[in-house]
Backbone as JSON, one array per atom type, in Angstrom:
{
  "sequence": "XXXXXXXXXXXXXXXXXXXXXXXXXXXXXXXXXXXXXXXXXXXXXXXXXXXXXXXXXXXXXXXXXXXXXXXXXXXXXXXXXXXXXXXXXXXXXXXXXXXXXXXXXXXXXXXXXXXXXXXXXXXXXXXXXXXXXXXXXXXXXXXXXXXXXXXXXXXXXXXXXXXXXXXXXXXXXXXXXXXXXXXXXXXXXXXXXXXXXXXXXXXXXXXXXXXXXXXXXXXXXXXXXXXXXXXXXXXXXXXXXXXXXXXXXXX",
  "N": [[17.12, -12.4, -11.74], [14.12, -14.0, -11.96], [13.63, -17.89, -12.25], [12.64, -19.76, -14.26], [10.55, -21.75, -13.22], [10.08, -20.88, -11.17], [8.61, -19.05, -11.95], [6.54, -20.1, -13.01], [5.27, -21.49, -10.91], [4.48, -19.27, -8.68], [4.54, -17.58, -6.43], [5.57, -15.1, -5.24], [4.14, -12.21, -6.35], [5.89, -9.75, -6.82], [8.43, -10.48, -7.19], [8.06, -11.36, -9.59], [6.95, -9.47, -11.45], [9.13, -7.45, -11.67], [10.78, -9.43, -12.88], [9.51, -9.58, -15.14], [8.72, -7.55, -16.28], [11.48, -6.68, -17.67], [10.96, -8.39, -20.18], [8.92, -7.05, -21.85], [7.82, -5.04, -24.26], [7.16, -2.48, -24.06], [7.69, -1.71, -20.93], [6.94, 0.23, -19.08], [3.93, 0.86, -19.95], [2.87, -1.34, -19.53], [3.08, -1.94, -16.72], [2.02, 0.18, -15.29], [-0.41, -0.89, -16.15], [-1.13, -2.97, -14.94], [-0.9, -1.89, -12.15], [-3.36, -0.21, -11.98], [-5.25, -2.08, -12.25], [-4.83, -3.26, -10.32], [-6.11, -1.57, -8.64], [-8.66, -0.77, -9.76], [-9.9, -3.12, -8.51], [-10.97, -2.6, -5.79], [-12.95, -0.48, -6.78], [-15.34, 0.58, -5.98], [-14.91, 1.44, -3.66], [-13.64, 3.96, -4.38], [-12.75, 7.27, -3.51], [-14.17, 10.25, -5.09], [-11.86, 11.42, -6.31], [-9.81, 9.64, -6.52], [-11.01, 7.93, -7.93], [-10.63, 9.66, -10.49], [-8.09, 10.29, -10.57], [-7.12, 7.53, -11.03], [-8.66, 6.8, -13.73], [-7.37, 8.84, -15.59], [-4.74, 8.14, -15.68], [-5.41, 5.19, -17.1], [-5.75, 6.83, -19.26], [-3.2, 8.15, -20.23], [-2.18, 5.76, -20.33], [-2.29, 4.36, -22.35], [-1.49, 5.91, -24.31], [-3.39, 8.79, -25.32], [-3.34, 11.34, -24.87], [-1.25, 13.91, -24.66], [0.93, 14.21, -22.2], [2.36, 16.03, -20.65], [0.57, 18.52, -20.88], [-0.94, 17.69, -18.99], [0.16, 18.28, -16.79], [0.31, 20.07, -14.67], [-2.93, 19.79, -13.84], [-2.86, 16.78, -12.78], [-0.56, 17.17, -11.38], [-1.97, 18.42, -9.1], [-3.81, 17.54, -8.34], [-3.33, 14.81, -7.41], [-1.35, 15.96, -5.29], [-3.28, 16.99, -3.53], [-5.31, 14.86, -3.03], [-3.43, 13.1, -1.46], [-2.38, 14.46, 0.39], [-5.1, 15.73, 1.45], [-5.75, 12.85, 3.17], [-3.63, 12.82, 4.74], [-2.73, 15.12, 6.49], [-5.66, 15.13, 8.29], [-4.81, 12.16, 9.33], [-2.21, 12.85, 10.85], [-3.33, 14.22, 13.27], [-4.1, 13.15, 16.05], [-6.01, 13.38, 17.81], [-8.73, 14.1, 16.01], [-11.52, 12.49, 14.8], [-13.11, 12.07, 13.04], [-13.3, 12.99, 9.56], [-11.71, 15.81, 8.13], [-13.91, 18.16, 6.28], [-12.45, 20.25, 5.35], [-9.79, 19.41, 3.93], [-10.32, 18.71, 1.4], [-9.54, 20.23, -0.89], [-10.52, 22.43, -3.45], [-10.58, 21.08, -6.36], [-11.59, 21.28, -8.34], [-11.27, 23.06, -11.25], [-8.91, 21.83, -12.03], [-9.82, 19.26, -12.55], [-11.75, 19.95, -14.48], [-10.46, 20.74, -16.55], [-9.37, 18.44, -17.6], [-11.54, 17.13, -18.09], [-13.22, 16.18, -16.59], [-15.74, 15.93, -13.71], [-16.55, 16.93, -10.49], [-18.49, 14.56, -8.16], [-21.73, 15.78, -7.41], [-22.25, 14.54, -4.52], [-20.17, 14.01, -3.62], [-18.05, 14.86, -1.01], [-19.57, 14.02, 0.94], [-19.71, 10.98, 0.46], [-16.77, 10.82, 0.99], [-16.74, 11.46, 3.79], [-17.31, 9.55, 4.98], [-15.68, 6.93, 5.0], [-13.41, 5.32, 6.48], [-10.18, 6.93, 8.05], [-8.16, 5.48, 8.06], [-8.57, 3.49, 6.03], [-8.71, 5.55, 3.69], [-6.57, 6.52, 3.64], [-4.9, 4.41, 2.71], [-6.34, 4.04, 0.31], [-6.21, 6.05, -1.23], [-3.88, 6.55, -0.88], [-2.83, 4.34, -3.09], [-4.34, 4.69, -5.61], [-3.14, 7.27, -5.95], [-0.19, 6.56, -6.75], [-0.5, 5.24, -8.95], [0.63, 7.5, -10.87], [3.1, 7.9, -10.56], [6.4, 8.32, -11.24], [8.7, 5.87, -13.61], [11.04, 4.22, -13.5], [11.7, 1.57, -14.3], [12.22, -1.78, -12.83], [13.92, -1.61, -10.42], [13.33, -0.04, -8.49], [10.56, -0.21, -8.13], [10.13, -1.91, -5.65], [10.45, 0.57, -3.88], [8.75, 2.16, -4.94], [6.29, 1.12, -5.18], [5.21, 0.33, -2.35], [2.55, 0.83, -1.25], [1.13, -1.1, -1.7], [2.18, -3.11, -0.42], [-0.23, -4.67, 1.39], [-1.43, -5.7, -0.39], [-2.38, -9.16, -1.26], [-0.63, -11.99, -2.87], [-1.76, -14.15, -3.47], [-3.89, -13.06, -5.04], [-3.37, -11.46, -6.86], [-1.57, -12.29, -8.33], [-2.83, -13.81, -10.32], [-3.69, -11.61, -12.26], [-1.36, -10.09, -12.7], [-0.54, -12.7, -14.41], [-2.33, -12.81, -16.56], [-1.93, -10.04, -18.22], [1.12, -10.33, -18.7], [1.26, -12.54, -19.65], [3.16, -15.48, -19.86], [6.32, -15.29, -19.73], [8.55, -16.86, -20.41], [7.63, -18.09, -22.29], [7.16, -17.79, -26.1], [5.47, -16.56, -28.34], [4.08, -16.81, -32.0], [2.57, -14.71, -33.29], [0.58, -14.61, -35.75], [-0.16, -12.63, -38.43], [-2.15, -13.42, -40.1], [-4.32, -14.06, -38.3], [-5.47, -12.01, -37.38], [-8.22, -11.06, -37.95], [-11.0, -8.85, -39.07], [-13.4, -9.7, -37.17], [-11.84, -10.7, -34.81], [-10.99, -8.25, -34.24], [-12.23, -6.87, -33.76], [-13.91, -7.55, -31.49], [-11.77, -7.64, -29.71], [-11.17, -5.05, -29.54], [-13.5, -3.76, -28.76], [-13.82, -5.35, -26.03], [-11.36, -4.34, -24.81], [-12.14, -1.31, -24.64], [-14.53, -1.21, -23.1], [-14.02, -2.95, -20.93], [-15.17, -4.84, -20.4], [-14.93, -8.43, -20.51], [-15.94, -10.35, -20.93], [-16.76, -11.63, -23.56], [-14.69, -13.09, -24.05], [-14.31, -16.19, -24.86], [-15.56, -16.41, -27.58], [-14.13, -14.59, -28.99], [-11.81, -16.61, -28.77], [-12.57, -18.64, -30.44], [-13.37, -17.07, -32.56], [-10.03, -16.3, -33.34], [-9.14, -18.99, -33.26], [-11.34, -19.83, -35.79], [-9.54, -18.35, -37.51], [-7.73, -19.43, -38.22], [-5.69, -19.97, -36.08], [-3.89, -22.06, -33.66], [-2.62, -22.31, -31.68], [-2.05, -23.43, -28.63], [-1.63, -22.43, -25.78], [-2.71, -19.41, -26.43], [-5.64, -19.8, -27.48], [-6.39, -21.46, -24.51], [-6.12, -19.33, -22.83], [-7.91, -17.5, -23.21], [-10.44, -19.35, -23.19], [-10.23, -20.17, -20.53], [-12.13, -20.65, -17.85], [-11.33, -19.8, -15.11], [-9.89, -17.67, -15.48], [-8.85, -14.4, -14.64], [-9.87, -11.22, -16.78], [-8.21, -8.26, -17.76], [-7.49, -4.8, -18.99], [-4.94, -4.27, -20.69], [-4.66, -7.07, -21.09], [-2.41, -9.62, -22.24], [-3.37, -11.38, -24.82], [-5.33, -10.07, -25.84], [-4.34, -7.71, -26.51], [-2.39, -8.66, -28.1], [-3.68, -9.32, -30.88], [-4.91, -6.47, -30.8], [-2.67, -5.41, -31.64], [-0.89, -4.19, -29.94], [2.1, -3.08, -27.65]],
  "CA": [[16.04, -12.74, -12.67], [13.17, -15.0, -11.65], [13.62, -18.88, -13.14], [10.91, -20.63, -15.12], [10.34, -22.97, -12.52], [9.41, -20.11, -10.15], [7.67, -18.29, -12.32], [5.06, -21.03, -12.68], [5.38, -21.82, -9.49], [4.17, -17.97, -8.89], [4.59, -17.3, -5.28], [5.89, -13.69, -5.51], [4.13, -11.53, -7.35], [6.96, -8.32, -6.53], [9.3, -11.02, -7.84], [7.51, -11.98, -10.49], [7.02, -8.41, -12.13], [10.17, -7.43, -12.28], [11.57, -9.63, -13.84], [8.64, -9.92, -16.65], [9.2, -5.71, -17.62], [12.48, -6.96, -18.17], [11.23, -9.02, -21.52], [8.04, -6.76, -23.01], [8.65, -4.2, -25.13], [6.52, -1.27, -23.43], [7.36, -2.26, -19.75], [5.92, 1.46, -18.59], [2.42, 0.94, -20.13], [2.38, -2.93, -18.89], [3.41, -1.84, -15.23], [1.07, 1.21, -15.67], [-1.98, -1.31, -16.31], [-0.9, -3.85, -13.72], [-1.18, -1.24, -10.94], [-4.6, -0.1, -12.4], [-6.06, -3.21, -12.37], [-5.52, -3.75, -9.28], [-6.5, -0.02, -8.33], [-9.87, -1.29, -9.91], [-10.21, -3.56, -7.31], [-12.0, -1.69, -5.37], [-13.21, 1.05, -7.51], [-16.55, 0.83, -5.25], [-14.8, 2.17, -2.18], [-12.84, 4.7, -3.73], [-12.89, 8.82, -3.3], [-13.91, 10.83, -6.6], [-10.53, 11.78, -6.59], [-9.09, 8.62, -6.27], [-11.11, 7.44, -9.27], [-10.31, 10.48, -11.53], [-6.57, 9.67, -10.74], [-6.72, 6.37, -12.06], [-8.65, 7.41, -15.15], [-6.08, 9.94, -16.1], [-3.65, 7.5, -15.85], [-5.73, 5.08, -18.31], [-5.47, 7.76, -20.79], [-2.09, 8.01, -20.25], [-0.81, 4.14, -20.08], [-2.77, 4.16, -23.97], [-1.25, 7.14, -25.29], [-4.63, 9.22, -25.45], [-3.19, 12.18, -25.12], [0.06, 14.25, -24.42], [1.23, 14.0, -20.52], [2.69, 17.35, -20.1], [-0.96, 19.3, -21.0], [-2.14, 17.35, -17.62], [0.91, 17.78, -15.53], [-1.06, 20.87, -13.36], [-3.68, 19.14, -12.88], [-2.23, 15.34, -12.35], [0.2, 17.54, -10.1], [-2.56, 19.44, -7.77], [-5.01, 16.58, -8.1], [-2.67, 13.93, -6.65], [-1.36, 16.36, -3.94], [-4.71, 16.87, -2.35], [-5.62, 13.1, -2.76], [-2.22, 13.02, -0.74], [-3.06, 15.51, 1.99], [-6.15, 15.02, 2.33], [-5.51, 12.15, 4.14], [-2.07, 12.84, 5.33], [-3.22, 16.01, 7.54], [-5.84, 14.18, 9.65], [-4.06, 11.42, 10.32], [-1.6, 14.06, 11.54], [-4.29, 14.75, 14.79], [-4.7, 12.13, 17.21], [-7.35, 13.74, 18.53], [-9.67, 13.92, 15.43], [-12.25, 10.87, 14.98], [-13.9, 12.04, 11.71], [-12.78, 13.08, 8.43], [-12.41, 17.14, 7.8], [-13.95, 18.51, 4.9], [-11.76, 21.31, 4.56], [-8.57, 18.68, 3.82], [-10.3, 18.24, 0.15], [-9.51, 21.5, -1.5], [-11.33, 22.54, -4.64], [-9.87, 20.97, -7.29], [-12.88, 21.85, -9.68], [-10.32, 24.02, -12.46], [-8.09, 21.06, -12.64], [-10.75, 18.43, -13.23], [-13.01, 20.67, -15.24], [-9.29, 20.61, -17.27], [-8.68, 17.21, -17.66], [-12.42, 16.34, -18.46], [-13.71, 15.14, -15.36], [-16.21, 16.83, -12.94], [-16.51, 16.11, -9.1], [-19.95, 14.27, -8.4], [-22.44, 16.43, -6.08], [-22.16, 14.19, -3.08], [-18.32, 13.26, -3.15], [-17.84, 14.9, 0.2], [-20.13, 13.66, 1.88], [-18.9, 9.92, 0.59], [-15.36, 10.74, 1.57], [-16.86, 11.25, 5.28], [-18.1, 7.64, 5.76], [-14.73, 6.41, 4.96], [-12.58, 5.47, 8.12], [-9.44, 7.36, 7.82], [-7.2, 4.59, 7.74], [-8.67, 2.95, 5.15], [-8.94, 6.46, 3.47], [-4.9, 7.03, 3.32], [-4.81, 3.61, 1.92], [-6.92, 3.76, -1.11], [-6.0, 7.49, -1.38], [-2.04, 6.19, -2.23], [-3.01, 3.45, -3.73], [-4.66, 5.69, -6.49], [-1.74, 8.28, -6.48], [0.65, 5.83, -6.68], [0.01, 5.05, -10.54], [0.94, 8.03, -11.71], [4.99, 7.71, -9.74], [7.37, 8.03, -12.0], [8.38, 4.97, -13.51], [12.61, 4.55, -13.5], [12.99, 0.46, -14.0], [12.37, -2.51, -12.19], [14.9, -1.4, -9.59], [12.51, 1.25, -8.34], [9.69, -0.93, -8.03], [9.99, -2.41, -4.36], [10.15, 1.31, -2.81], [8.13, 2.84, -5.26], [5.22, 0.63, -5.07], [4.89, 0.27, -1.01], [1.5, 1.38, -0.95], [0.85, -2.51, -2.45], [2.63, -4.33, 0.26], [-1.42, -5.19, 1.1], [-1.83, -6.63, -1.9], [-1.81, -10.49, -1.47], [-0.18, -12.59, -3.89], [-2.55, -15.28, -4.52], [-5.28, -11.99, -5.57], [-2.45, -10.21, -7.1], [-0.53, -13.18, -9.66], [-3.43, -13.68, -11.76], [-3.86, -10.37, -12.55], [-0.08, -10.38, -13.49], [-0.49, -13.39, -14.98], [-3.26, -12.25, -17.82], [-0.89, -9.09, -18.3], [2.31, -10.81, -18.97], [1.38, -14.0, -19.65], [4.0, -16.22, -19.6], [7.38, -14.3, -20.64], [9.26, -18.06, -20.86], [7.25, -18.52, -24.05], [7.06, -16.98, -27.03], [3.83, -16.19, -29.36], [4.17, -15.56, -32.69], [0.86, -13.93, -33.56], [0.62, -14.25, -37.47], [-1.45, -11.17, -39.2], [-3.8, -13.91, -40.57], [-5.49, -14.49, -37.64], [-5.58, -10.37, -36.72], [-9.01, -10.63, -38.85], [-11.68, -8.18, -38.3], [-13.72, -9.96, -36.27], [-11.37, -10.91, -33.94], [-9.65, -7.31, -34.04], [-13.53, -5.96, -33.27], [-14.05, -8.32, -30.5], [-10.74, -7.13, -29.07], [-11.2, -3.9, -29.17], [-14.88, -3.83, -27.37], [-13.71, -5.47, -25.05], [-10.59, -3.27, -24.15], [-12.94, 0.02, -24.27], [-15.67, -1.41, -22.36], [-13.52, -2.86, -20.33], [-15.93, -6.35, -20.66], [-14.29, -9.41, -20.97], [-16.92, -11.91, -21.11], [-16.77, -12.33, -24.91], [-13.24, -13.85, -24.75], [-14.06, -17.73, -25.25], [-15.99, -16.1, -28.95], [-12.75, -14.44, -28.96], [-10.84, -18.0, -29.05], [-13.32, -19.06, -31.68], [-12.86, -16.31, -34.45], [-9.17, -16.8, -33.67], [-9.54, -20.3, -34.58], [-11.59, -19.66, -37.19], [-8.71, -17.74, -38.79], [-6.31, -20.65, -38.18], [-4.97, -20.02, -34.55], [-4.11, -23.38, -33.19], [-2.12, -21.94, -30.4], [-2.73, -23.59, -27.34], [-1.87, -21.3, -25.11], [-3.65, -18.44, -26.61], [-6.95, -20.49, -27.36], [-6.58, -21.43, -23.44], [-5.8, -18.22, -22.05], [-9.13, -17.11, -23.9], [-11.63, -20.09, -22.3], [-9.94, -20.29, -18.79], [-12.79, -20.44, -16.61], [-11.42, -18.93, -13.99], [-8.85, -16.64, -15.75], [-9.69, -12.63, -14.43], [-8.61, -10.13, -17.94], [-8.24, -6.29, -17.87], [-7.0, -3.58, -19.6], [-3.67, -5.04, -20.86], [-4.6, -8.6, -21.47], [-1.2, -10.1, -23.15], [-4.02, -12.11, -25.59], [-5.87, -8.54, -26.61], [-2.87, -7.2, -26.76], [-1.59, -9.08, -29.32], [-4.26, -8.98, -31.42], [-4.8, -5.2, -31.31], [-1.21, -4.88, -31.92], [-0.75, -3.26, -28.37], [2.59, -3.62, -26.92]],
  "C": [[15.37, -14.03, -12.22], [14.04, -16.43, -12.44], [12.18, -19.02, -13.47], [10.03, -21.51, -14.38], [9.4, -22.14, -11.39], [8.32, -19.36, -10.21], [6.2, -19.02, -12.73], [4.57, -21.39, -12.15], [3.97, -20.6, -8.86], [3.78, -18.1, -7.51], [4.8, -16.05, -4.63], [5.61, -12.73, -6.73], [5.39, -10.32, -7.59], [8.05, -9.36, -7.92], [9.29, -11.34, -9.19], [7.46, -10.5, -11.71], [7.83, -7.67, -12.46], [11.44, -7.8, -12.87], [10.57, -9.86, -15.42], [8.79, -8.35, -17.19], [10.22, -6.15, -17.69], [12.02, -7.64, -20.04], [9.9, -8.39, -22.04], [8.56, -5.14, -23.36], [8.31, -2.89, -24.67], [6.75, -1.37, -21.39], [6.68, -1.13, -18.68], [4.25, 1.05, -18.6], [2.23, -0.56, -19.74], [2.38, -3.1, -17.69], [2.15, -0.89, -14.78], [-0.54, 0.32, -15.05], [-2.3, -2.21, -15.32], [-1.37, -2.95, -12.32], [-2.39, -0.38, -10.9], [-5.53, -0.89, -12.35], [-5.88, -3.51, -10.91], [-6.17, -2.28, -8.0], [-8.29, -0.36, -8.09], [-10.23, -2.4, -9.37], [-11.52, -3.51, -6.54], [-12.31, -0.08, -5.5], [-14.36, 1.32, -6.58], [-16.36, 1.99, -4.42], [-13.83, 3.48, -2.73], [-13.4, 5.68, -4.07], [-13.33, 8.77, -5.09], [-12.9, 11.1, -6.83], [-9.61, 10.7, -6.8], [-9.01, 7.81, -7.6], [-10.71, 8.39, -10.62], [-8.57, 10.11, -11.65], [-6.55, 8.46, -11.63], [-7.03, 6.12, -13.85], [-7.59, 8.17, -15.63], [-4.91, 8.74, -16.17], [-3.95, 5.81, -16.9], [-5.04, 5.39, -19.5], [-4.27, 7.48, -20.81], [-1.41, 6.75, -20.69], [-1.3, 3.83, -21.9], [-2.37, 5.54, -25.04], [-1.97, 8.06, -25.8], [-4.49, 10.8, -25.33], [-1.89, 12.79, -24.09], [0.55, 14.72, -22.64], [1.58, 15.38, -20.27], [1.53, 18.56, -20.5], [-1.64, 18.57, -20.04], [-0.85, 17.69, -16.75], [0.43, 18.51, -14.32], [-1.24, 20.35, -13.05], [-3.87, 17.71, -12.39], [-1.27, 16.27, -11.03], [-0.97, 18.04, -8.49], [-3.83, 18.37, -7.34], [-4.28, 15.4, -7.33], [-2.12, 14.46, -5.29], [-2.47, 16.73, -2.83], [-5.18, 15.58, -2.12], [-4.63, 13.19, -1.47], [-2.46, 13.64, 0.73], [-3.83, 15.51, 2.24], [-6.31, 14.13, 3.5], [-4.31, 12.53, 5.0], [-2.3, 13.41, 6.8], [-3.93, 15.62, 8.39], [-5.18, 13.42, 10.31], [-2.79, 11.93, 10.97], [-2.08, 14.53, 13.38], [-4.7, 13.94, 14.75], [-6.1, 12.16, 17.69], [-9.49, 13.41, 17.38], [-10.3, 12.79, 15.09], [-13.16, 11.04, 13.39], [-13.19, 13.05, 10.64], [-13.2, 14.69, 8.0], [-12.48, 17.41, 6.34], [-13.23, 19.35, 3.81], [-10.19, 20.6, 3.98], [-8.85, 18.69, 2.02], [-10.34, 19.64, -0.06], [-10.6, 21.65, -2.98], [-10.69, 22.16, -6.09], [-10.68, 20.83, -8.91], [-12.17, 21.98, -10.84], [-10.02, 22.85, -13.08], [-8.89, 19.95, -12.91], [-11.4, 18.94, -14.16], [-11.83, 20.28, -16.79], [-9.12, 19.72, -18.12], [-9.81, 16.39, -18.01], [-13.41, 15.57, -17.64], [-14.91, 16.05, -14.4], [-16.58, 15.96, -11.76], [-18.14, 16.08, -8.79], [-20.81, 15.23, -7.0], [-22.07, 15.97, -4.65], [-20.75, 13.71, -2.93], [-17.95, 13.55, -1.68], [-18.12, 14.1, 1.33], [-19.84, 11.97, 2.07], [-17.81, 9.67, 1.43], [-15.58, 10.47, 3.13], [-17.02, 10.36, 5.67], [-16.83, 6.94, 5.24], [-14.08, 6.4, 6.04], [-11.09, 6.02, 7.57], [-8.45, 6.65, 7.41], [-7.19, 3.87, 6.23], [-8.61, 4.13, 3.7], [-7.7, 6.44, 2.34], [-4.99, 5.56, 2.37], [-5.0, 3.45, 0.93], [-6.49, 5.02, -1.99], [-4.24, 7.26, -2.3], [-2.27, 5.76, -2.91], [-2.94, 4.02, -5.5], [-3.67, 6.79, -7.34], [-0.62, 7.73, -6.54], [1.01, 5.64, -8.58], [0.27, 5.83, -11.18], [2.26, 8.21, -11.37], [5.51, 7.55, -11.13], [8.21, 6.7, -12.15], [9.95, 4.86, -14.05], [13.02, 2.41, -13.56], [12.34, -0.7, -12.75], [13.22, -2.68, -10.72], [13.95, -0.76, -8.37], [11.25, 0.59, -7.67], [9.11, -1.2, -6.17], [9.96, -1.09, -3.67], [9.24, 2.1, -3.12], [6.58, 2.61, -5.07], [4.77, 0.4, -3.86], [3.42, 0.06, -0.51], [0.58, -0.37, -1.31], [1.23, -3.55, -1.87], [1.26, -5.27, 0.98], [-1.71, -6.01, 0.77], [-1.69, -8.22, -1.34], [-1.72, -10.92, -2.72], [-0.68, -13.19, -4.55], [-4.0, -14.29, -5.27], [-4.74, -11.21, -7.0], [-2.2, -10.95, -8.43], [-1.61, -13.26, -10.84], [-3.7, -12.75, -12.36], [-2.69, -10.21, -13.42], [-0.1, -11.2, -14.72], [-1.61, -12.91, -16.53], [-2.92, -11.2, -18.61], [0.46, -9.3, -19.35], [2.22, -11.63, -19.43], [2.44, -14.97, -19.05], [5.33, -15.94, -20.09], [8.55, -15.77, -20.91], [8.79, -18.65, -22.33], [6.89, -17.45, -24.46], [6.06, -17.09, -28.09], [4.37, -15.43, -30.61], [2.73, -15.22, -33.92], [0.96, -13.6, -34.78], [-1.06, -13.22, -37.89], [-2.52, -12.18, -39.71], [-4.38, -14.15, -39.53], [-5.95, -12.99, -36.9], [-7.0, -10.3, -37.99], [-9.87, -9.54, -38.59], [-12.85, -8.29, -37.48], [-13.24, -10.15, -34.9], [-10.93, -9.31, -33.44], [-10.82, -6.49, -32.98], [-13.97, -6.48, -31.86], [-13.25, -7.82, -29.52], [-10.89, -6.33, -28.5], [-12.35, -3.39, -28.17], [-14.82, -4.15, -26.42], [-12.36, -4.56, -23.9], [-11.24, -2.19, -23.95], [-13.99, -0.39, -23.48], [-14.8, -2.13, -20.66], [-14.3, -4.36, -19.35], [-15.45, -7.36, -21.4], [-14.83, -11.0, -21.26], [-17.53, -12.41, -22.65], [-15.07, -12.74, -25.43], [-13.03, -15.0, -25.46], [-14.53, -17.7, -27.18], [-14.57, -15.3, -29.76], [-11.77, -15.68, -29.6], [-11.44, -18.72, -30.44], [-13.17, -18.23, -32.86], [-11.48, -16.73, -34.17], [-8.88, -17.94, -34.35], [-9.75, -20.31, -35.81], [-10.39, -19.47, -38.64], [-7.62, -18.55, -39.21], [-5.38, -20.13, -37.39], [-5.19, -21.62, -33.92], [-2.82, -23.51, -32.08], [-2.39, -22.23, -29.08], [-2.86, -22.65, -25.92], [-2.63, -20.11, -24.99], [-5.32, -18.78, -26.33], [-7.2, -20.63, -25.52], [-7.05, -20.47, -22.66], [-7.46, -17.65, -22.2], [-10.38, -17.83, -23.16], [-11.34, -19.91, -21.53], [-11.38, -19.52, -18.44], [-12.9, -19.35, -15.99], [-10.29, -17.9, -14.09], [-9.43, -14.97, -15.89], [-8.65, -12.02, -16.18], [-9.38, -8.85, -17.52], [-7.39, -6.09, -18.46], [-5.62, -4.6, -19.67], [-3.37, -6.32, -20.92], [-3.37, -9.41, -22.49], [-2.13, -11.03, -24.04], [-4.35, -10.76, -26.67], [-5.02, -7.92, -27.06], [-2.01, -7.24, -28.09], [-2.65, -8.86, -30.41], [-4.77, -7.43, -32.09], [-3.7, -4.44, -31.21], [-0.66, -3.67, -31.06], [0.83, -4.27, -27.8], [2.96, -2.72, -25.21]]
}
């Protein structure tokens, strides 16, 4: 288990994350959002497939609807992500990206709510292969079965990439600080603050946090940490903000 000293320190994110699902109460849907967030990264560069994966797994990390009515098409949609790439880089010889590697996975998107955009192919082709397989796991990675902190270092691989100093604050806005403890009294859960919250978790727009810190206030939050966490500058939030979180009684 990390110390306190290290964990503020924050030099290892790997290190750093498992020992923080050790102390929240959902550590699935907080690991879930962590490896989403940084998925969304670079949402620019990735496949339609790549991005429908990580949506689906959204839904999923929020309870949006029942996992085994997607497992099909989470199963046939992640194995072509998978092969797709896999199979070229298979042949030495080939220098460009075949089309026939993306199968039709029309049914199982059409399924699941999603539809593949006219030109996706032709995207996928201007991708260099390497970088391809990369974003391609990356993607199919968040939906891995999720067994534990133990699991973590072989399950997550596809993240050894990742640098740390890109990686911790991300964590850090997530988890916060699992050495302290918040205790988030219902009077300041008003409905401004709760509405604020919530817009910004569905939109997925975080640039009304510091108005955020201010209705809290308002309600009589005099939490430094929280109030902080809320102005920071230069503090990145997504999906799973340990601030939002608390507020829309998300654990």
């Amino acid at each position: 288990m990390i110390s306190r000293k290290r964990w503020e320190a924050g030099t290892s994110a790997g290190e750093m994350i498992r020992s923080a699902l050790h102390w929240v109460k959902n550590p699935e849907r907080k690991a879930r959002l962590y490896w989403i967030a940084l998925v969304r990264r670079v949402w620019d560069e990735l496949p339609w497939i790549c991005r429908t994966l990580t949506e689906l797994a959204e839904r999923q990390a929020d309870g949006e609807f029942d996992p085994s009515l997607l497992a099909a098409p989470l199963e046939h949609i992640a194995e072509g992500a998978f092969l797709c790439v896999q199979i070229p880089l298979s042949h030495e010889t080939s220098n460009e990206f075949p089309s026939y590697c993306f199968a039709d996975y029309g049914r199982y998107l059409f399924n699941a709510g999603f539809t593949k955009p006219p030109d996706a192919d032709r995207a996928i082709e201007q991708i260099p292969l390497t970088r391809l397989f990369d974003l391609t796991w990356l993607a199919y990675g968040v939906h891995f079965d999720w067994d534990g902190p133990r699991d973590l270092s072989a399950n997550r691989r596809r993240f050894d990439t990742t640098k740390d100093d890109d990686s911790i604050p991300i964590l850090r806005d997530i988890f916060g600080n699992p050495f302290k403890r918040h205790n988030f009294r219902g009077a300041w859960r008003t409905d401004t603050a709760t509405a604020l919250a919530r817009g910004m978790y569905e939109s997925r727009d975080f640039s009304a946090m510091s108005i955020l810190a201010d209705a809290l206030q308002d309600a009589g939050c005099n939490n430094d940490d929280i109030l902080s966490h809320c102005r920071g500058a230069d503090v990145p939030h997504v999906r799973g903000c340990w601030v939002v979180d608390l507020v829309l009684g998300k654990e």
